[in-house]
C-alpha positions in Angstrom: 84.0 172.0 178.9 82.7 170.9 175.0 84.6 168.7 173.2 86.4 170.9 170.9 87.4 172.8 174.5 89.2 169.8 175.9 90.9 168.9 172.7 92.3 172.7 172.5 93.8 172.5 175.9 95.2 168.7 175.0 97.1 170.3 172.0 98.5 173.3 174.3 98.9 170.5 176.9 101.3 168.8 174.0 102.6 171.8 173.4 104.2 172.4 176.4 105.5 169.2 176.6 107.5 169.3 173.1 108.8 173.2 174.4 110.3 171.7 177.7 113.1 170.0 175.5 114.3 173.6 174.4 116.8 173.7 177.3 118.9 170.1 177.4 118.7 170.8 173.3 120.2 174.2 173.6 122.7 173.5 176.3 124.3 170.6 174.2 124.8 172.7 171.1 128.4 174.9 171.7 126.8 177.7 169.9 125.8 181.2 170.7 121.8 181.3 171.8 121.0 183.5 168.2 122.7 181.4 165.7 120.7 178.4 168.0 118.0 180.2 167.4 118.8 181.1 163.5 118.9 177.1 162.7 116.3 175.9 164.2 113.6 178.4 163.1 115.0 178.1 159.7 114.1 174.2 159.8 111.0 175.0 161.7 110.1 177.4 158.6 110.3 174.7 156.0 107.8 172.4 158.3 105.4 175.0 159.1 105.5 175.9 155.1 104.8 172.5 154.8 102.1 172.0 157.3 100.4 175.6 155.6 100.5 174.6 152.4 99.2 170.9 152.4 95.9 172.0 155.0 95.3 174.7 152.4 95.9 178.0 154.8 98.3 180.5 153.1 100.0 183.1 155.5 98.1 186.5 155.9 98.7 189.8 157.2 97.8 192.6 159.2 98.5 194.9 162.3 97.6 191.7 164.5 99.2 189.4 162.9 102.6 191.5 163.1 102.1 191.6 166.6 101.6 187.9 167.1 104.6 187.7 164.9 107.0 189.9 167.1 106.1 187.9 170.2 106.4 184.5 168.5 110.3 186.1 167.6 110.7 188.2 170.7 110.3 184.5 172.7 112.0 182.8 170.7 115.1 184.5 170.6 114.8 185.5 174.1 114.8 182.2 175.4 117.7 180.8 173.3 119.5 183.7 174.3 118.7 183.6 177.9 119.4 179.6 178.0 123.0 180.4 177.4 123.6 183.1 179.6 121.6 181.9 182.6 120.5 178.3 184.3 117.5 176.6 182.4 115.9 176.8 185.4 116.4 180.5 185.7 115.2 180.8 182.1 111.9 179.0 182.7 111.1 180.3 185.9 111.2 184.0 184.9 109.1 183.2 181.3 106.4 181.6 183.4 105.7 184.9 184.4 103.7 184.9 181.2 100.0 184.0 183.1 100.5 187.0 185.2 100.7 189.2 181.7 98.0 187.1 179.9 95.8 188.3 182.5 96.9 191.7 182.3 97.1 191.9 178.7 93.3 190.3 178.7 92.3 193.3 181.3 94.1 196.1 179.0 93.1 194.8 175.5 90.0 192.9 176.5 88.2 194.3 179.0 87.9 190.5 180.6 88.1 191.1 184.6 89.7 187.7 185.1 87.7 184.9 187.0 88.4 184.2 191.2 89.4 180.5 189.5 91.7 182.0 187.1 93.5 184.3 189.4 94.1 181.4 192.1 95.1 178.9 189.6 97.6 181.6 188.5 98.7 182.5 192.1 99.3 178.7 192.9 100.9 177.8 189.6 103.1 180.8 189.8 104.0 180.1 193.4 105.0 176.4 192.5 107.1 177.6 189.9 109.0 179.9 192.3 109.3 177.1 195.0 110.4 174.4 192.2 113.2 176.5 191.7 113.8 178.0 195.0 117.6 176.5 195.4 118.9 177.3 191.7 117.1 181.1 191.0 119.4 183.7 191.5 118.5 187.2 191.6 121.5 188.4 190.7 121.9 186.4 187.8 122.4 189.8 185.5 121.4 189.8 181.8 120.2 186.5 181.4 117.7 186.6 183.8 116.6 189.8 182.7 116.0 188.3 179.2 114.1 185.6 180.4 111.9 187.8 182.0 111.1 189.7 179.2 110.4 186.4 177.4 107.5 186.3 180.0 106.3 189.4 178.2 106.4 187.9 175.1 104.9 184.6 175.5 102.2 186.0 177.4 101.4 187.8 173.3 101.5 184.7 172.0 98.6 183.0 174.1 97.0 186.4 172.9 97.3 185.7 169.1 93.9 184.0 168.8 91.8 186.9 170.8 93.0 190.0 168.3 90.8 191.4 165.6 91.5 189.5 162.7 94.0 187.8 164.5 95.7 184.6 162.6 97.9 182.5 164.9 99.2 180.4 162.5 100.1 183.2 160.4 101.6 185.0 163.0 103.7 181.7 163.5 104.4 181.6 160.4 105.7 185.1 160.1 107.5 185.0 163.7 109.6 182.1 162.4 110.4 184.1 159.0 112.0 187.1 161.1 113.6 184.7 163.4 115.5 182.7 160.4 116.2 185.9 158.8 118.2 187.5 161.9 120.0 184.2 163.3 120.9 182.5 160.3 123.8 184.7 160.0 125.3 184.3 163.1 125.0 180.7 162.3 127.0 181.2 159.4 129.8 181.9 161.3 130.0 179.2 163.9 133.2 177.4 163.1 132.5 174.0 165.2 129.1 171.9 163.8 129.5 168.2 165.9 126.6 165.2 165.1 125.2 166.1 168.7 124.5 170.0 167.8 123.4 168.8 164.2 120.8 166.3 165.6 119.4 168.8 168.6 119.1 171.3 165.9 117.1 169.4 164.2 115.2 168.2 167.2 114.3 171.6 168.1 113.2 173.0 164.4 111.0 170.0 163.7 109.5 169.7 167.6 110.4 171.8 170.1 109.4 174.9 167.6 107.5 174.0 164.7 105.3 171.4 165.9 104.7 173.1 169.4 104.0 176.3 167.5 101.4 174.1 165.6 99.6 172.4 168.0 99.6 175.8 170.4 97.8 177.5 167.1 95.2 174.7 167.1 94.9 174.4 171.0 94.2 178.8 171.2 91.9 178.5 168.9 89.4 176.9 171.6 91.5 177.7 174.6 91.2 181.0 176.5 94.1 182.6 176.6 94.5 181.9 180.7 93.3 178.9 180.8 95.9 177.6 178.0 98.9 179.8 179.7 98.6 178.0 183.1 98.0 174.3 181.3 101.5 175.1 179.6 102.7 174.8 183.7 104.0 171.2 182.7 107.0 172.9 181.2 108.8 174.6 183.6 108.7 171.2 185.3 109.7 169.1 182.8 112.4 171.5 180.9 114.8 171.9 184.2 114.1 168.0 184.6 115.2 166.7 181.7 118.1 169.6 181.8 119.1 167.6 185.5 118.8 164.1 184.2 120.7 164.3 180.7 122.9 167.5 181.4 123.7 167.5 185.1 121.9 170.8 186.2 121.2 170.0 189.6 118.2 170.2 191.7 117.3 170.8 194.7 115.0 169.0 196.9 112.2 171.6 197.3 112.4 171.0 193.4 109.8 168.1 193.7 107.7 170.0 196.0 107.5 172.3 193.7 107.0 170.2 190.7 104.0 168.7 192.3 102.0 172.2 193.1 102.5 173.1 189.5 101.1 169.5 188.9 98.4 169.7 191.3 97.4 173.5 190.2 97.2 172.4 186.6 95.4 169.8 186.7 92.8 171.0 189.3 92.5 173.8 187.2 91.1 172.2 184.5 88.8 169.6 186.6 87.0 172.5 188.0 87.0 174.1 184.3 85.5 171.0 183.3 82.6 170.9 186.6 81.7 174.7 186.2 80.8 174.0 182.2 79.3 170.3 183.1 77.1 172.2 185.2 76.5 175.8 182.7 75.8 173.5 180.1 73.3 171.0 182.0 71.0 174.6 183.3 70.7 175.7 180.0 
């Protein structure tokens, strides 16, 4: 793997990391999941205005872009919905569906046949995920785990932004966050409670967990397959239901560190046999 390759899947690698805070964040802050979601895409907004405007990169648009745009806001919301109606271990575990639909979405769209490496990686990854959370999933946990499913659908379109004609991740970000803002903040408008602890995770969330993530995903995809960068984001459905258990008193069960360490295992073999097969493409040509 080149240079620029590794330092791609490091950004979507950092990524993931700042999106597993999403669920302790949400779960502290007594509000419904769309005004949650309404503040801190607002916040994430005025950063990722920020961060546009000062590397010189003004938001553009087309079909593609729209499309990255609705997933960006389809995930969003789902999640933030899904996190208050359903464990975040529930929530996680059904979105990490999302490599399953990369690889369809890359066989429909594409025409890429994924690779015998990419399809095992997925099948471990995805199992560990299931197994992580084999005491807390319930199937019959109604519309919240329904939500969070389709937020698998949605994510999986936004490790797809890059690989569109005239696609524009950050513009798509950038657009995602605008709808987002535009249909939560009024919901936030009528919370009545606003404590220091919601104020500062809201905040934590805009600035990190959304626009920051969003940022260093955008950089990551643009030298990051689309696979490849969905099963690297595997760190999060460890870490989220982790820091969920240690700071909010989720509980876990104890197949949760088994479980934890196949994702672990998968993601990071993954990427040292990514790294062998183009050591050894690059040294035969």
């Amino acid at each position: 793997m080149k240079r620029e390759g590794q330092a791609g899947v490091i950004c979507v690698f950092l990524a993931a990391v700042l999106y597993s805070i999403g669920g302790l964040c949400i779960k502290v802050i007594p509000w419904s999941g769309v005004s949650i979601n309404g503040g801190r895409t607002a916040i994430a907004l005025v950063v990722i205005g920020i961060f546009l405007a000062v590397t010189h990169h003004p938001p553009r648009w087309n079909r593609w872009i729209f499309v990255g745009a609705l997933s960006v806001f389809g995930t969003n919301i789902l999640y933030a919905v899904a996190n208050k109606l359903t464990t975040a271990a529930n929530t996680i575990v059904l979105q990490f569906t999302a490599p399953i639909f990369v690889i369809l979405f890359s066989l429909i769209f594409l025409r890429q046949r994924p690779k015998r490496l990419d399809v095992a990686a997925c099948a471990l990854v995805f199992g560990g995920v299931l197994f992580f959370f084999v005491d807390s999933l319930e199937m019959g946990g109604g519309l919240g785990n329904f939500l969070a499913l389709l937020s698998g659908v949605t994510y999986a379109g936004i490790f797809m932004m890059n690989k569109m004609p005239d696609s524009d991740a950050l513009s798509s970000v950038f657009w995602g966050e605008v709808i987002s803002a535009a249909t939560g903040l009024p919901f936030l408008f009528q919370e009545t409670e606003f404590p220091t602890t919601a104020i500062v995770s809201l905040v934590v969330l805009g600035v990190f967990q959304v626009a920051l993530a969003y940022i260093l995903l955008a950089i990551g995809l643009k030298t990051t397959p689309p696979v490849t960068a969905s099963l690297v984001s595997g760190i999060e459905p460890v870490l989220n239901p982790i820091l969920v258990a240690v700071f909010y008193g989720e509980a876990m069960g104890p197949f949760a560190l088994i479980g934890a360490a196949i994702v672990i295992v998968g993601v990071v073999g993954y990427n040292v046999l990514q790294a062998r097969q183009g050591l050894e493409e690059h040294t035969r040509t």
